[in-house]
DOSETOR-69016 format. One record per residue (C-alpha): x, y, z; chain; residue number from 1. Coordinates in nm, 3 decimals, padded with zeros to 5 digits. Each point is the difference from the previous one (the first is absolute). Layout:
REM DOSETOR-69016
      xx      yy      zz chain   n
       X       Y       Z     A NUM
...
REM end
This chain:
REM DOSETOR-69016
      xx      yy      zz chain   n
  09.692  07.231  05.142     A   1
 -00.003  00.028 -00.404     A   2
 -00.235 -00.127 -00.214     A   3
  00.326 -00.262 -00.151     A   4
  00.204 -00.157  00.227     A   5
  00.240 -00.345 -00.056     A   6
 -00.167 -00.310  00.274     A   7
  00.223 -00.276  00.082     A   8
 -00.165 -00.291 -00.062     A   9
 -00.002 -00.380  00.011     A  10
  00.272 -00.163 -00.131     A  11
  00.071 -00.345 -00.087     A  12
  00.220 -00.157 -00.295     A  13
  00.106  00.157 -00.326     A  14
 -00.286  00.113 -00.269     A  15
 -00.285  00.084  00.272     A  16
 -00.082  00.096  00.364     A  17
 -00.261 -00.188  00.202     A  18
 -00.270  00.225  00.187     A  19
 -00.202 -00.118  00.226     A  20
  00.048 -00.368 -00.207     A  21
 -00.086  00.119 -00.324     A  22
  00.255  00.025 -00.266     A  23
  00.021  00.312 -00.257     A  24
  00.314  00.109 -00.220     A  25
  00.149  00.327  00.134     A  26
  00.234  00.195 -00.200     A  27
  00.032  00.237  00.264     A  28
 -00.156  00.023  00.373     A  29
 -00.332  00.071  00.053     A  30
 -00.130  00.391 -00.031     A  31
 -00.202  00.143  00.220     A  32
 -00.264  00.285 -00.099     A  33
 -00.325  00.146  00.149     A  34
 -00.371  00.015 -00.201     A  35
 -00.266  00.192  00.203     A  36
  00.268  00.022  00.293     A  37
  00.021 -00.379  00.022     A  38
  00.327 -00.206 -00.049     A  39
  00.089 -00.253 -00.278     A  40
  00.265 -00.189 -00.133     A  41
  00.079 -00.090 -00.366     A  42
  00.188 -00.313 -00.075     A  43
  00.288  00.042 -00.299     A  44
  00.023  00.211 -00.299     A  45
 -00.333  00.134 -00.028     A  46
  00.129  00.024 -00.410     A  47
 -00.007 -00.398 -00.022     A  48
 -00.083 -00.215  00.266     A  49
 -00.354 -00.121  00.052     A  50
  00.046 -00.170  00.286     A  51
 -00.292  00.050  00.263     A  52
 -00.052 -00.030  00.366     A  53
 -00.183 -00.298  00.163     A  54
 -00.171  00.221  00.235     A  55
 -00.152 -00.321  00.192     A  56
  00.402 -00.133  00.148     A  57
  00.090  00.339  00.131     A  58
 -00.189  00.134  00.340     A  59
  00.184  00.259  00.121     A  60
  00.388  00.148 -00.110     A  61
  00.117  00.012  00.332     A  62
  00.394 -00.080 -00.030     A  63
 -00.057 -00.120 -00.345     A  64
  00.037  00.319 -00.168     A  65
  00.295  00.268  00.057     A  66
 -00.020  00.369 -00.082     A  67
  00.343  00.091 -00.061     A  68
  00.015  00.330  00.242     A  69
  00.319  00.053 -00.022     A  70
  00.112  00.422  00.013     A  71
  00.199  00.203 -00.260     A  72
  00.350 -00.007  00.097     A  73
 -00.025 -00.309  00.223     A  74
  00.279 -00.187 -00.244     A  75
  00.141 -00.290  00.226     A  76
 -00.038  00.173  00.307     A  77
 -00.084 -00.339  00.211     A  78
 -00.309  00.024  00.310     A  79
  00.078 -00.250  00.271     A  80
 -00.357  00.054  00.213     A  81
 -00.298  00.207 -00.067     A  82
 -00.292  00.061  00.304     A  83
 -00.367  00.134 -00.025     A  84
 -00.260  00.088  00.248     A  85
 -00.199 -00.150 -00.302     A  86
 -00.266  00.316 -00.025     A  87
  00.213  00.275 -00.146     A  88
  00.361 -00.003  00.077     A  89
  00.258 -00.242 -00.152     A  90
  00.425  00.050  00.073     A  91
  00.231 -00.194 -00.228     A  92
  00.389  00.006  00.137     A  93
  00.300 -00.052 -00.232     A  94
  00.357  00.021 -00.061     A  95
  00.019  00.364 -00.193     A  96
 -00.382  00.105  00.012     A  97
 -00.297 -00.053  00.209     A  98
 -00.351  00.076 -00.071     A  99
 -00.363  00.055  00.132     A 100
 -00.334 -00.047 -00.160     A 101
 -00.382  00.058  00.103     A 102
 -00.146 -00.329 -00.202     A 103
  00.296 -00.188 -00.016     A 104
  00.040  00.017 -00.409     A 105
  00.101  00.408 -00.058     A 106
  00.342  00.045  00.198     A 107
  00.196  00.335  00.099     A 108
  00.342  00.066  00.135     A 109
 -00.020 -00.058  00.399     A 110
  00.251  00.192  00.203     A 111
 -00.092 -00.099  00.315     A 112
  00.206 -00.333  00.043     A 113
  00.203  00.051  00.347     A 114
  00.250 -00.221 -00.115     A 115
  00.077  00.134 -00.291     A 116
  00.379  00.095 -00.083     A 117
  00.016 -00.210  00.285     A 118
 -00.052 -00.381 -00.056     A 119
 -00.271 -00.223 -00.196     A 120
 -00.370 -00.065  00.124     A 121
  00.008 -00.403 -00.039     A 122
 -00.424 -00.035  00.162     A 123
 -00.296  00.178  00.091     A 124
 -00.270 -00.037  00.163     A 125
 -00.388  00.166  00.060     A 126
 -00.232 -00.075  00.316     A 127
 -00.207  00.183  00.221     A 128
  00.067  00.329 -00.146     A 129
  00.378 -00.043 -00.006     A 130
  00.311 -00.018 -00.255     A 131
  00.270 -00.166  00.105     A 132
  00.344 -00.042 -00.222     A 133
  00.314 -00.186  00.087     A 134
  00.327 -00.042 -00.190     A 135
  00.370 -00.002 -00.001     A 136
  00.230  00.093  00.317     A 137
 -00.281 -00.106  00.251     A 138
 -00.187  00.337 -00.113     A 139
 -00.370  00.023 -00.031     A 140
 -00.267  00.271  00.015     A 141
 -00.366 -00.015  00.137     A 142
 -00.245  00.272 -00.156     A 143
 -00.409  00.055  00.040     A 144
 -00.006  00.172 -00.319     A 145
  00.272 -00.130 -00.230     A 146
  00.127  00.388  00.019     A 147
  00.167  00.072  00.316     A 148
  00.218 -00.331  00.107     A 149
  00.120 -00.055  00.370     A 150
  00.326 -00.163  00.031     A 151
 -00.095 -00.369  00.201     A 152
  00.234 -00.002  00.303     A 153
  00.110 -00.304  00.206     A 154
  00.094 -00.246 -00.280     A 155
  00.346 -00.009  00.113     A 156
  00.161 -00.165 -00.322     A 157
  00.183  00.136 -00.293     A 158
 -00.116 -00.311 -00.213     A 159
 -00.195  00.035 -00.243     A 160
 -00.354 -00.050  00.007     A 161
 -00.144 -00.211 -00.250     A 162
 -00.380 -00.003  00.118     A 163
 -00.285  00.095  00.170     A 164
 -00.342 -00.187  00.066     A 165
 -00.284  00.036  00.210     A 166
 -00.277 -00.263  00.130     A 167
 -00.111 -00.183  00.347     A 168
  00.033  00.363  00.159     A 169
  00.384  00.087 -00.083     A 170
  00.221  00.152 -00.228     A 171
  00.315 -00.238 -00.092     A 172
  00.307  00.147 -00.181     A 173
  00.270 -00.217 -00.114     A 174
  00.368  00.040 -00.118     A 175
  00.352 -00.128 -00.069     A 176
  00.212 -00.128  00.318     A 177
 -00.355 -00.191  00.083     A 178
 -00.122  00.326  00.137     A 179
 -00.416  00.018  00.099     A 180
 -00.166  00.283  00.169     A 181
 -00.358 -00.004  00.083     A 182
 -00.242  00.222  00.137     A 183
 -00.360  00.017  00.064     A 184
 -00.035  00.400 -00.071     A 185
  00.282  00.092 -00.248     A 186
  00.122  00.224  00.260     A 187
  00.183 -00.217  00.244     A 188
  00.179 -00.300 -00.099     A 189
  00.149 -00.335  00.162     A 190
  00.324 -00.141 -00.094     A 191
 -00.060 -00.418 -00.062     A 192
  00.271 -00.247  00.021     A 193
  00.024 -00.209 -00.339     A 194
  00.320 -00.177  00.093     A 195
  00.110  00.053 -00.347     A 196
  00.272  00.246 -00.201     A 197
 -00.141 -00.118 -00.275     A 198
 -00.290  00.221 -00.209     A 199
 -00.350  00.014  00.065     A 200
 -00.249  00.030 -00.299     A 201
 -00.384 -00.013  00.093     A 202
 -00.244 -00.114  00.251     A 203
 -00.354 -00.139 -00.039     A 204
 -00.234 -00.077  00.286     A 205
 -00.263 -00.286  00.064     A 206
 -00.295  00.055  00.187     A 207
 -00.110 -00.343 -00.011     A 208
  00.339 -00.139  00.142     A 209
  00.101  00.264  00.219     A 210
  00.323  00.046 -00.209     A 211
  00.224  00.244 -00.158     A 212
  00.215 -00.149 -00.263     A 213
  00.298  00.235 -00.121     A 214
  00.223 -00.114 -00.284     A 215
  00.394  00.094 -00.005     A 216
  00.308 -00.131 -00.151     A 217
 -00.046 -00.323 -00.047     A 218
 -00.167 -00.029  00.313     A 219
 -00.352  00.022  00.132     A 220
 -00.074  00.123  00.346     A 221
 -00.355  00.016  00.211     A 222
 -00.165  00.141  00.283     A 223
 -00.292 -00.097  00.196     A 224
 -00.029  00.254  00.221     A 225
 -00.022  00.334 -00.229     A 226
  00.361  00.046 -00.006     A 227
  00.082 -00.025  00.383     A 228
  00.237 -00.238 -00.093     A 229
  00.130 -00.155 -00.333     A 230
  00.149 -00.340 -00.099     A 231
  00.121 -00.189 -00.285     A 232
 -00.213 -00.237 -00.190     A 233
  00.154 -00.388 -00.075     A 234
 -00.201  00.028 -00.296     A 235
 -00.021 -00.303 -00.271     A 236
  00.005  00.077 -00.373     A 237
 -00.076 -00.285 -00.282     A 238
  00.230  00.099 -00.240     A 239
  00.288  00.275 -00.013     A 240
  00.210  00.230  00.177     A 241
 -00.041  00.384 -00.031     A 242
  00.238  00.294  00.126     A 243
 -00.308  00.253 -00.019     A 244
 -00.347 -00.063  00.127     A 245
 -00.165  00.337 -00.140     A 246
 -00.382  00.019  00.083     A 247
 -00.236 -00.154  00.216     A 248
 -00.376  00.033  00.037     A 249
 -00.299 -00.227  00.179     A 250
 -00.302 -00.068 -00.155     A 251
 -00.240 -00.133  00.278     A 252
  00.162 -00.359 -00.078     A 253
  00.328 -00.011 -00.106     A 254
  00.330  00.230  00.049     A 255
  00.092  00.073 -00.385     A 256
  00.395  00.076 -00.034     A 257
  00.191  00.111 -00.310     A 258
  00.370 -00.086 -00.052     A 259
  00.277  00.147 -00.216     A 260
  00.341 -00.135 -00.049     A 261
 -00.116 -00.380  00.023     A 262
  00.213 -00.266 -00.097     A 263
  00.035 -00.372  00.023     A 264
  00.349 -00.107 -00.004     A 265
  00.194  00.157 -00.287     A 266
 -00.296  00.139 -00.213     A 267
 -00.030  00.342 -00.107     A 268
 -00.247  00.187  00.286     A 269
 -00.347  00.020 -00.044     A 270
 -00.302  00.144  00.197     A 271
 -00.277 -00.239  00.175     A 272
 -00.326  00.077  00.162     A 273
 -00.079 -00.211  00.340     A 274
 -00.272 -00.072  00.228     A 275
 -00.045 -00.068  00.358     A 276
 -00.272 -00.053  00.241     A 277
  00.185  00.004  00.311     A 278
  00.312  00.235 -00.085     A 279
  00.151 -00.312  00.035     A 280
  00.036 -00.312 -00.297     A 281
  00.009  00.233 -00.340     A 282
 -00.082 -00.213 -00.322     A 283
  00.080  00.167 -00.309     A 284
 -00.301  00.157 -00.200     A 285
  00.022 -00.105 -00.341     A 286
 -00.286  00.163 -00.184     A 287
  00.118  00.340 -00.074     A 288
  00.348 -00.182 -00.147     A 289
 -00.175  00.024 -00.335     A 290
  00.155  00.341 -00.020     A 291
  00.305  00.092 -00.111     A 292
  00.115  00.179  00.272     A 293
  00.322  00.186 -00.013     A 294
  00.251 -00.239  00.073     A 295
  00.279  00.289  00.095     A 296
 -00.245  00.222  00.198     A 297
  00.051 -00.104  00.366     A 298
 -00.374  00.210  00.109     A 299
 -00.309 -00.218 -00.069     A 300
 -00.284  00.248  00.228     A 301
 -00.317 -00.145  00.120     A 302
 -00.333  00.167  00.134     A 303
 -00.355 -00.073  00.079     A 304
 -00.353  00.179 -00.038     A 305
 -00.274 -00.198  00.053     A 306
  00.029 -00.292 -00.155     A 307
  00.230  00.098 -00.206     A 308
  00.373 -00.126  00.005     A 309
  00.227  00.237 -00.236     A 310
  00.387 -00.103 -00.062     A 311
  00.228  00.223 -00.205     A 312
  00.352  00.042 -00.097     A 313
  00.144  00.263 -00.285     A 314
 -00.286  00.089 -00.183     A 315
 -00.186 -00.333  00.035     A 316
 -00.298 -00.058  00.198     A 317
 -00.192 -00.313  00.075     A 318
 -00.326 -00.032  00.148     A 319
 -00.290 -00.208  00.159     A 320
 -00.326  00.052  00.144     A 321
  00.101 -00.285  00.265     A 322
  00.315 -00.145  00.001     A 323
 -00.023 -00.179 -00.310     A 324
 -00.009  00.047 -00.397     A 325
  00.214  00.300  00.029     A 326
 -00.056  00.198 -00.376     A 327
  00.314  00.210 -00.104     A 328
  00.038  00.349 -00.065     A 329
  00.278  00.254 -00.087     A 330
  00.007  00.322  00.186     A 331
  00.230  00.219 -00.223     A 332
  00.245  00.026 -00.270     A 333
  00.284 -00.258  00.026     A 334
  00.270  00.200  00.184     A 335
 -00.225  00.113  00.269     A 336
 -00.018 -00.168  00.345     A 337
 -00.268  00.021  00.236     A 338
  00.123  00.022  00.340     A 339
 -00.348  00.028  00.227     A 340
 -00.367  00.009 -00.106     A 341
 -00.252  00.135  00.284     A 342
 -00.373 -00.032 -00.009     A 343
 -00.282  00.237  00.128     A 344
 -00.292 -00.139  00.155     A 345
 -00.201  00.277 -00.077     A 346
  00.034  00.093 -00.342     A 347
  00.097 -00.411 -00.109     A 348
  00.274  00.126 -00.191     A 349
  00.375 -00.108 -00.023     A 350
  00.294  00.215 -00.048     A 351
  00.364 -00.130 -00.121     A 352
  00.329  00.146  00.077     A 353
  00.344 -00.111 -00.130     A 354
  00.320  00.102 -00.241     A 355
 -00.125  00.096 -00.301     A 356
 -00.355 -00.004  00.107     A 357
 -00.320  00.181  00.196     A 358
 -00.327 -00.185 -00.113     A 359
 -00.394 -00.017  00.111     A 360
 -00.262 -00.218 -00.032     A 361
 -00.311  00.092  00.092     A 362
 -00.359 -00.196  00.110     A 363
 -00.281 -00.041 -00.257     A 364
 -00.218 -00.317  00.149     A 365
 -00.307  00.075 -00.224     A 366
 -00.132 -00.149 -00.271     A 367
  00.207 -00.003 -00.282     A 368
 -00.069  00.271 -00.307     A 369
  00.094  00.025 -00.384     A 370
  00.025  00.268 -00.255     A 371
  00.039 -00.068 -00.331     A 372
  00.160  00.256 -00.246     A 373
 -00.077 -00.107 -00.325     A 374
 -00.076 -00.448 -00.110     A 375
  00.371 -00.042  00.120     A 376
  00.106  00.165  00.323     A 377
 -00.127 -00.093  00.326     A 378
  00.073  00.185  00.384     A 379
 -00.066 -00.128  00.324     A 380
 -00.102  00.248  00.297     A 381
  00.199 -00.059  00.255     A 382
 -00.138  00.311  00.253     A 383
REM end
């Protein structure tokens, strides 16, 4: 890593950004640097702003802050999925280049990808000590060491696959044509009926209610029996109509979906957030509508660590600690667009993927630190 490197920070409204709450002009984005091997960030032109850090508003930088890790030569080569065992050993997949990294932030050509020449990776996935890709013309790959790839047999679709996910015990892919495959070892799979042509997005599971919810063309389905069987849901909405239903997650109370392409009669579409607690009656989640989202971008993503609920879409990213008072952030420079973001338990640190963009944050929980260079210029540790 070098000692000067461009962070994506919070953004929010012309003239500023907002970090962690608290306001400072930036002329630029943050930079990072190292004193005594420790990290900092500066805020503006160190020549003439004297705007400082209120240390007490800002924890920890998880997700709030974006090293901009982007590799020489990457141009507007675009990354659909990136996978890590979360230790030492990161994949990215994209159109023209792929690439491999041992922290997640210093990235390499990768010329391992099975599929490549051959069709896109669309998802990955890590568990138990295995890799597992999927992507167009019902191919995808299986590997214990991200190196040598086995092609996954048994699929018996030429759709493409548009993602994997794993929880309750099973592996679920999902495609166009309403194709799902599941498996409980990655090895042998099970064709399930949707009773739909139409495409399948993603699935999220409740352990409370039994229930997999998976989200498709404006349609939701479920299953209450770990995918022996599948059915659609007569689901209720309070407002709107949608063609795509994108992401879904479950936070121990509520199923939290994001929409693109939303529209009420003849308006221009839109994207919505909505909640559930039964998979069921959906009312329309109004807090995050604060931000602008992109009105012509049809992908509004969702995920969950912890507590936390994080919704993106381009380069904008909201968050909150519980489900409310999402604070805004920008990921990356205005053309790029972040297509997945995938945390690692063990080292608490997030990793972006998109067009136009590769970006880390990393975890520093401890009590904030300041340097001062100087009466005017203030830094704030951040690791």
């Amino acid at each position: 890593m070098s000692n000067a490197s461009d962070f994506f920070s919070g953004g929010g409204g012309a003239g500023g950004t907002v970090i962690g709450g608290t306001e400072m002009v930036s002329k630029s984005f943050p930079v990072e640097f190292y004193i005594n091997e420790q990290r900092y960030i500066k805020s503006g032109n160190v020549e003439t702003d004297t705007t400082k850090f209120d240390t007490s508003v800002w924890p920890n930088t998880q997700a709030k802050v974006w090293l901009d890790t982007t590799p020489d030569g990457f141009n507007t080569n675009t990354i659909f999925t990136v996978v890590s065992n979360g230790v030492d050993k990161w994949f990215a997949f994209g159109v023209s280049a792929h690439y491999e990294s041992s922290d997640g932030v210093n990235w390499t050509i990768y010329n391992s990808n099975p599929m490549d020449g051959v069709e896109y990776v669309r998802d990955s996935v890590y568990i138990n000590g295995l890799y597992i890709i999927t992507g167009f013309s019902g191919l995808a790959y299986r590997s214990t060491d991200g190196i040598t790839w086995a092609q996954i047999t048994g699929l018996s679709t030429l759709e493409n696959l548009m993602s994997i996910t794993y929880d309750n015990g099973i592996f679920v892919i999902l495609g166009d044509g309403g194709v799902i495959r599941t498996s409980t070892d990655g090895i042998t799979w099970t064709t399930v009926s949707s009773g739909t042509t139409l495409k399948l997005y993603s699935a999220a599971y409740s352990p409370e209610l039994s229930l997999w919810i998976i989200t498709g063309f404006s349609t939701l389905y479920k299953s209450s029996n770990n995918f022996s069987s599948v059915e659609p849901v007569s689901a209720t909405f309070d407002s709107n109509t949608f063609r795509y239903i994108n992401g879904i997650i479950w936070d121990g109370t509520f199923f939290w979906m994001t929409s693109g392409d939303t529209y009420t009669g003849s308006s221009r579409p839109q994207q919505a957030i909505y909640r559930s607690t039964d998979g069921i009656i959906w009312i329309r989640y109004t807090d995050a509508d604060t931000f602008a989202w992109n009105e012509d971008d049809k992908d509004l993503s969702i995920m969950k660590v912890g507590p936390k609920i994080i919704l993106w879409s381009k380069n904008q990213l909201a968050i909150s600690e519980g489900g409310s008072d999402f604070s805004f952030f920008t990921i990356g420079p205005e053309n790029s667009e972040v297509k997945q973001i995938i945390f690692s338990p063990i080292t608490g640190d997030y990793t972006a993927v998109g067009y136009y963009i590769m970006a880390h944050s990393a975890r520093y929980a401890g009590t904030p630190a300041v340097y001062t260079e100087g009466d005017t210029i203030q830094y704030m540790r951040i690791s």
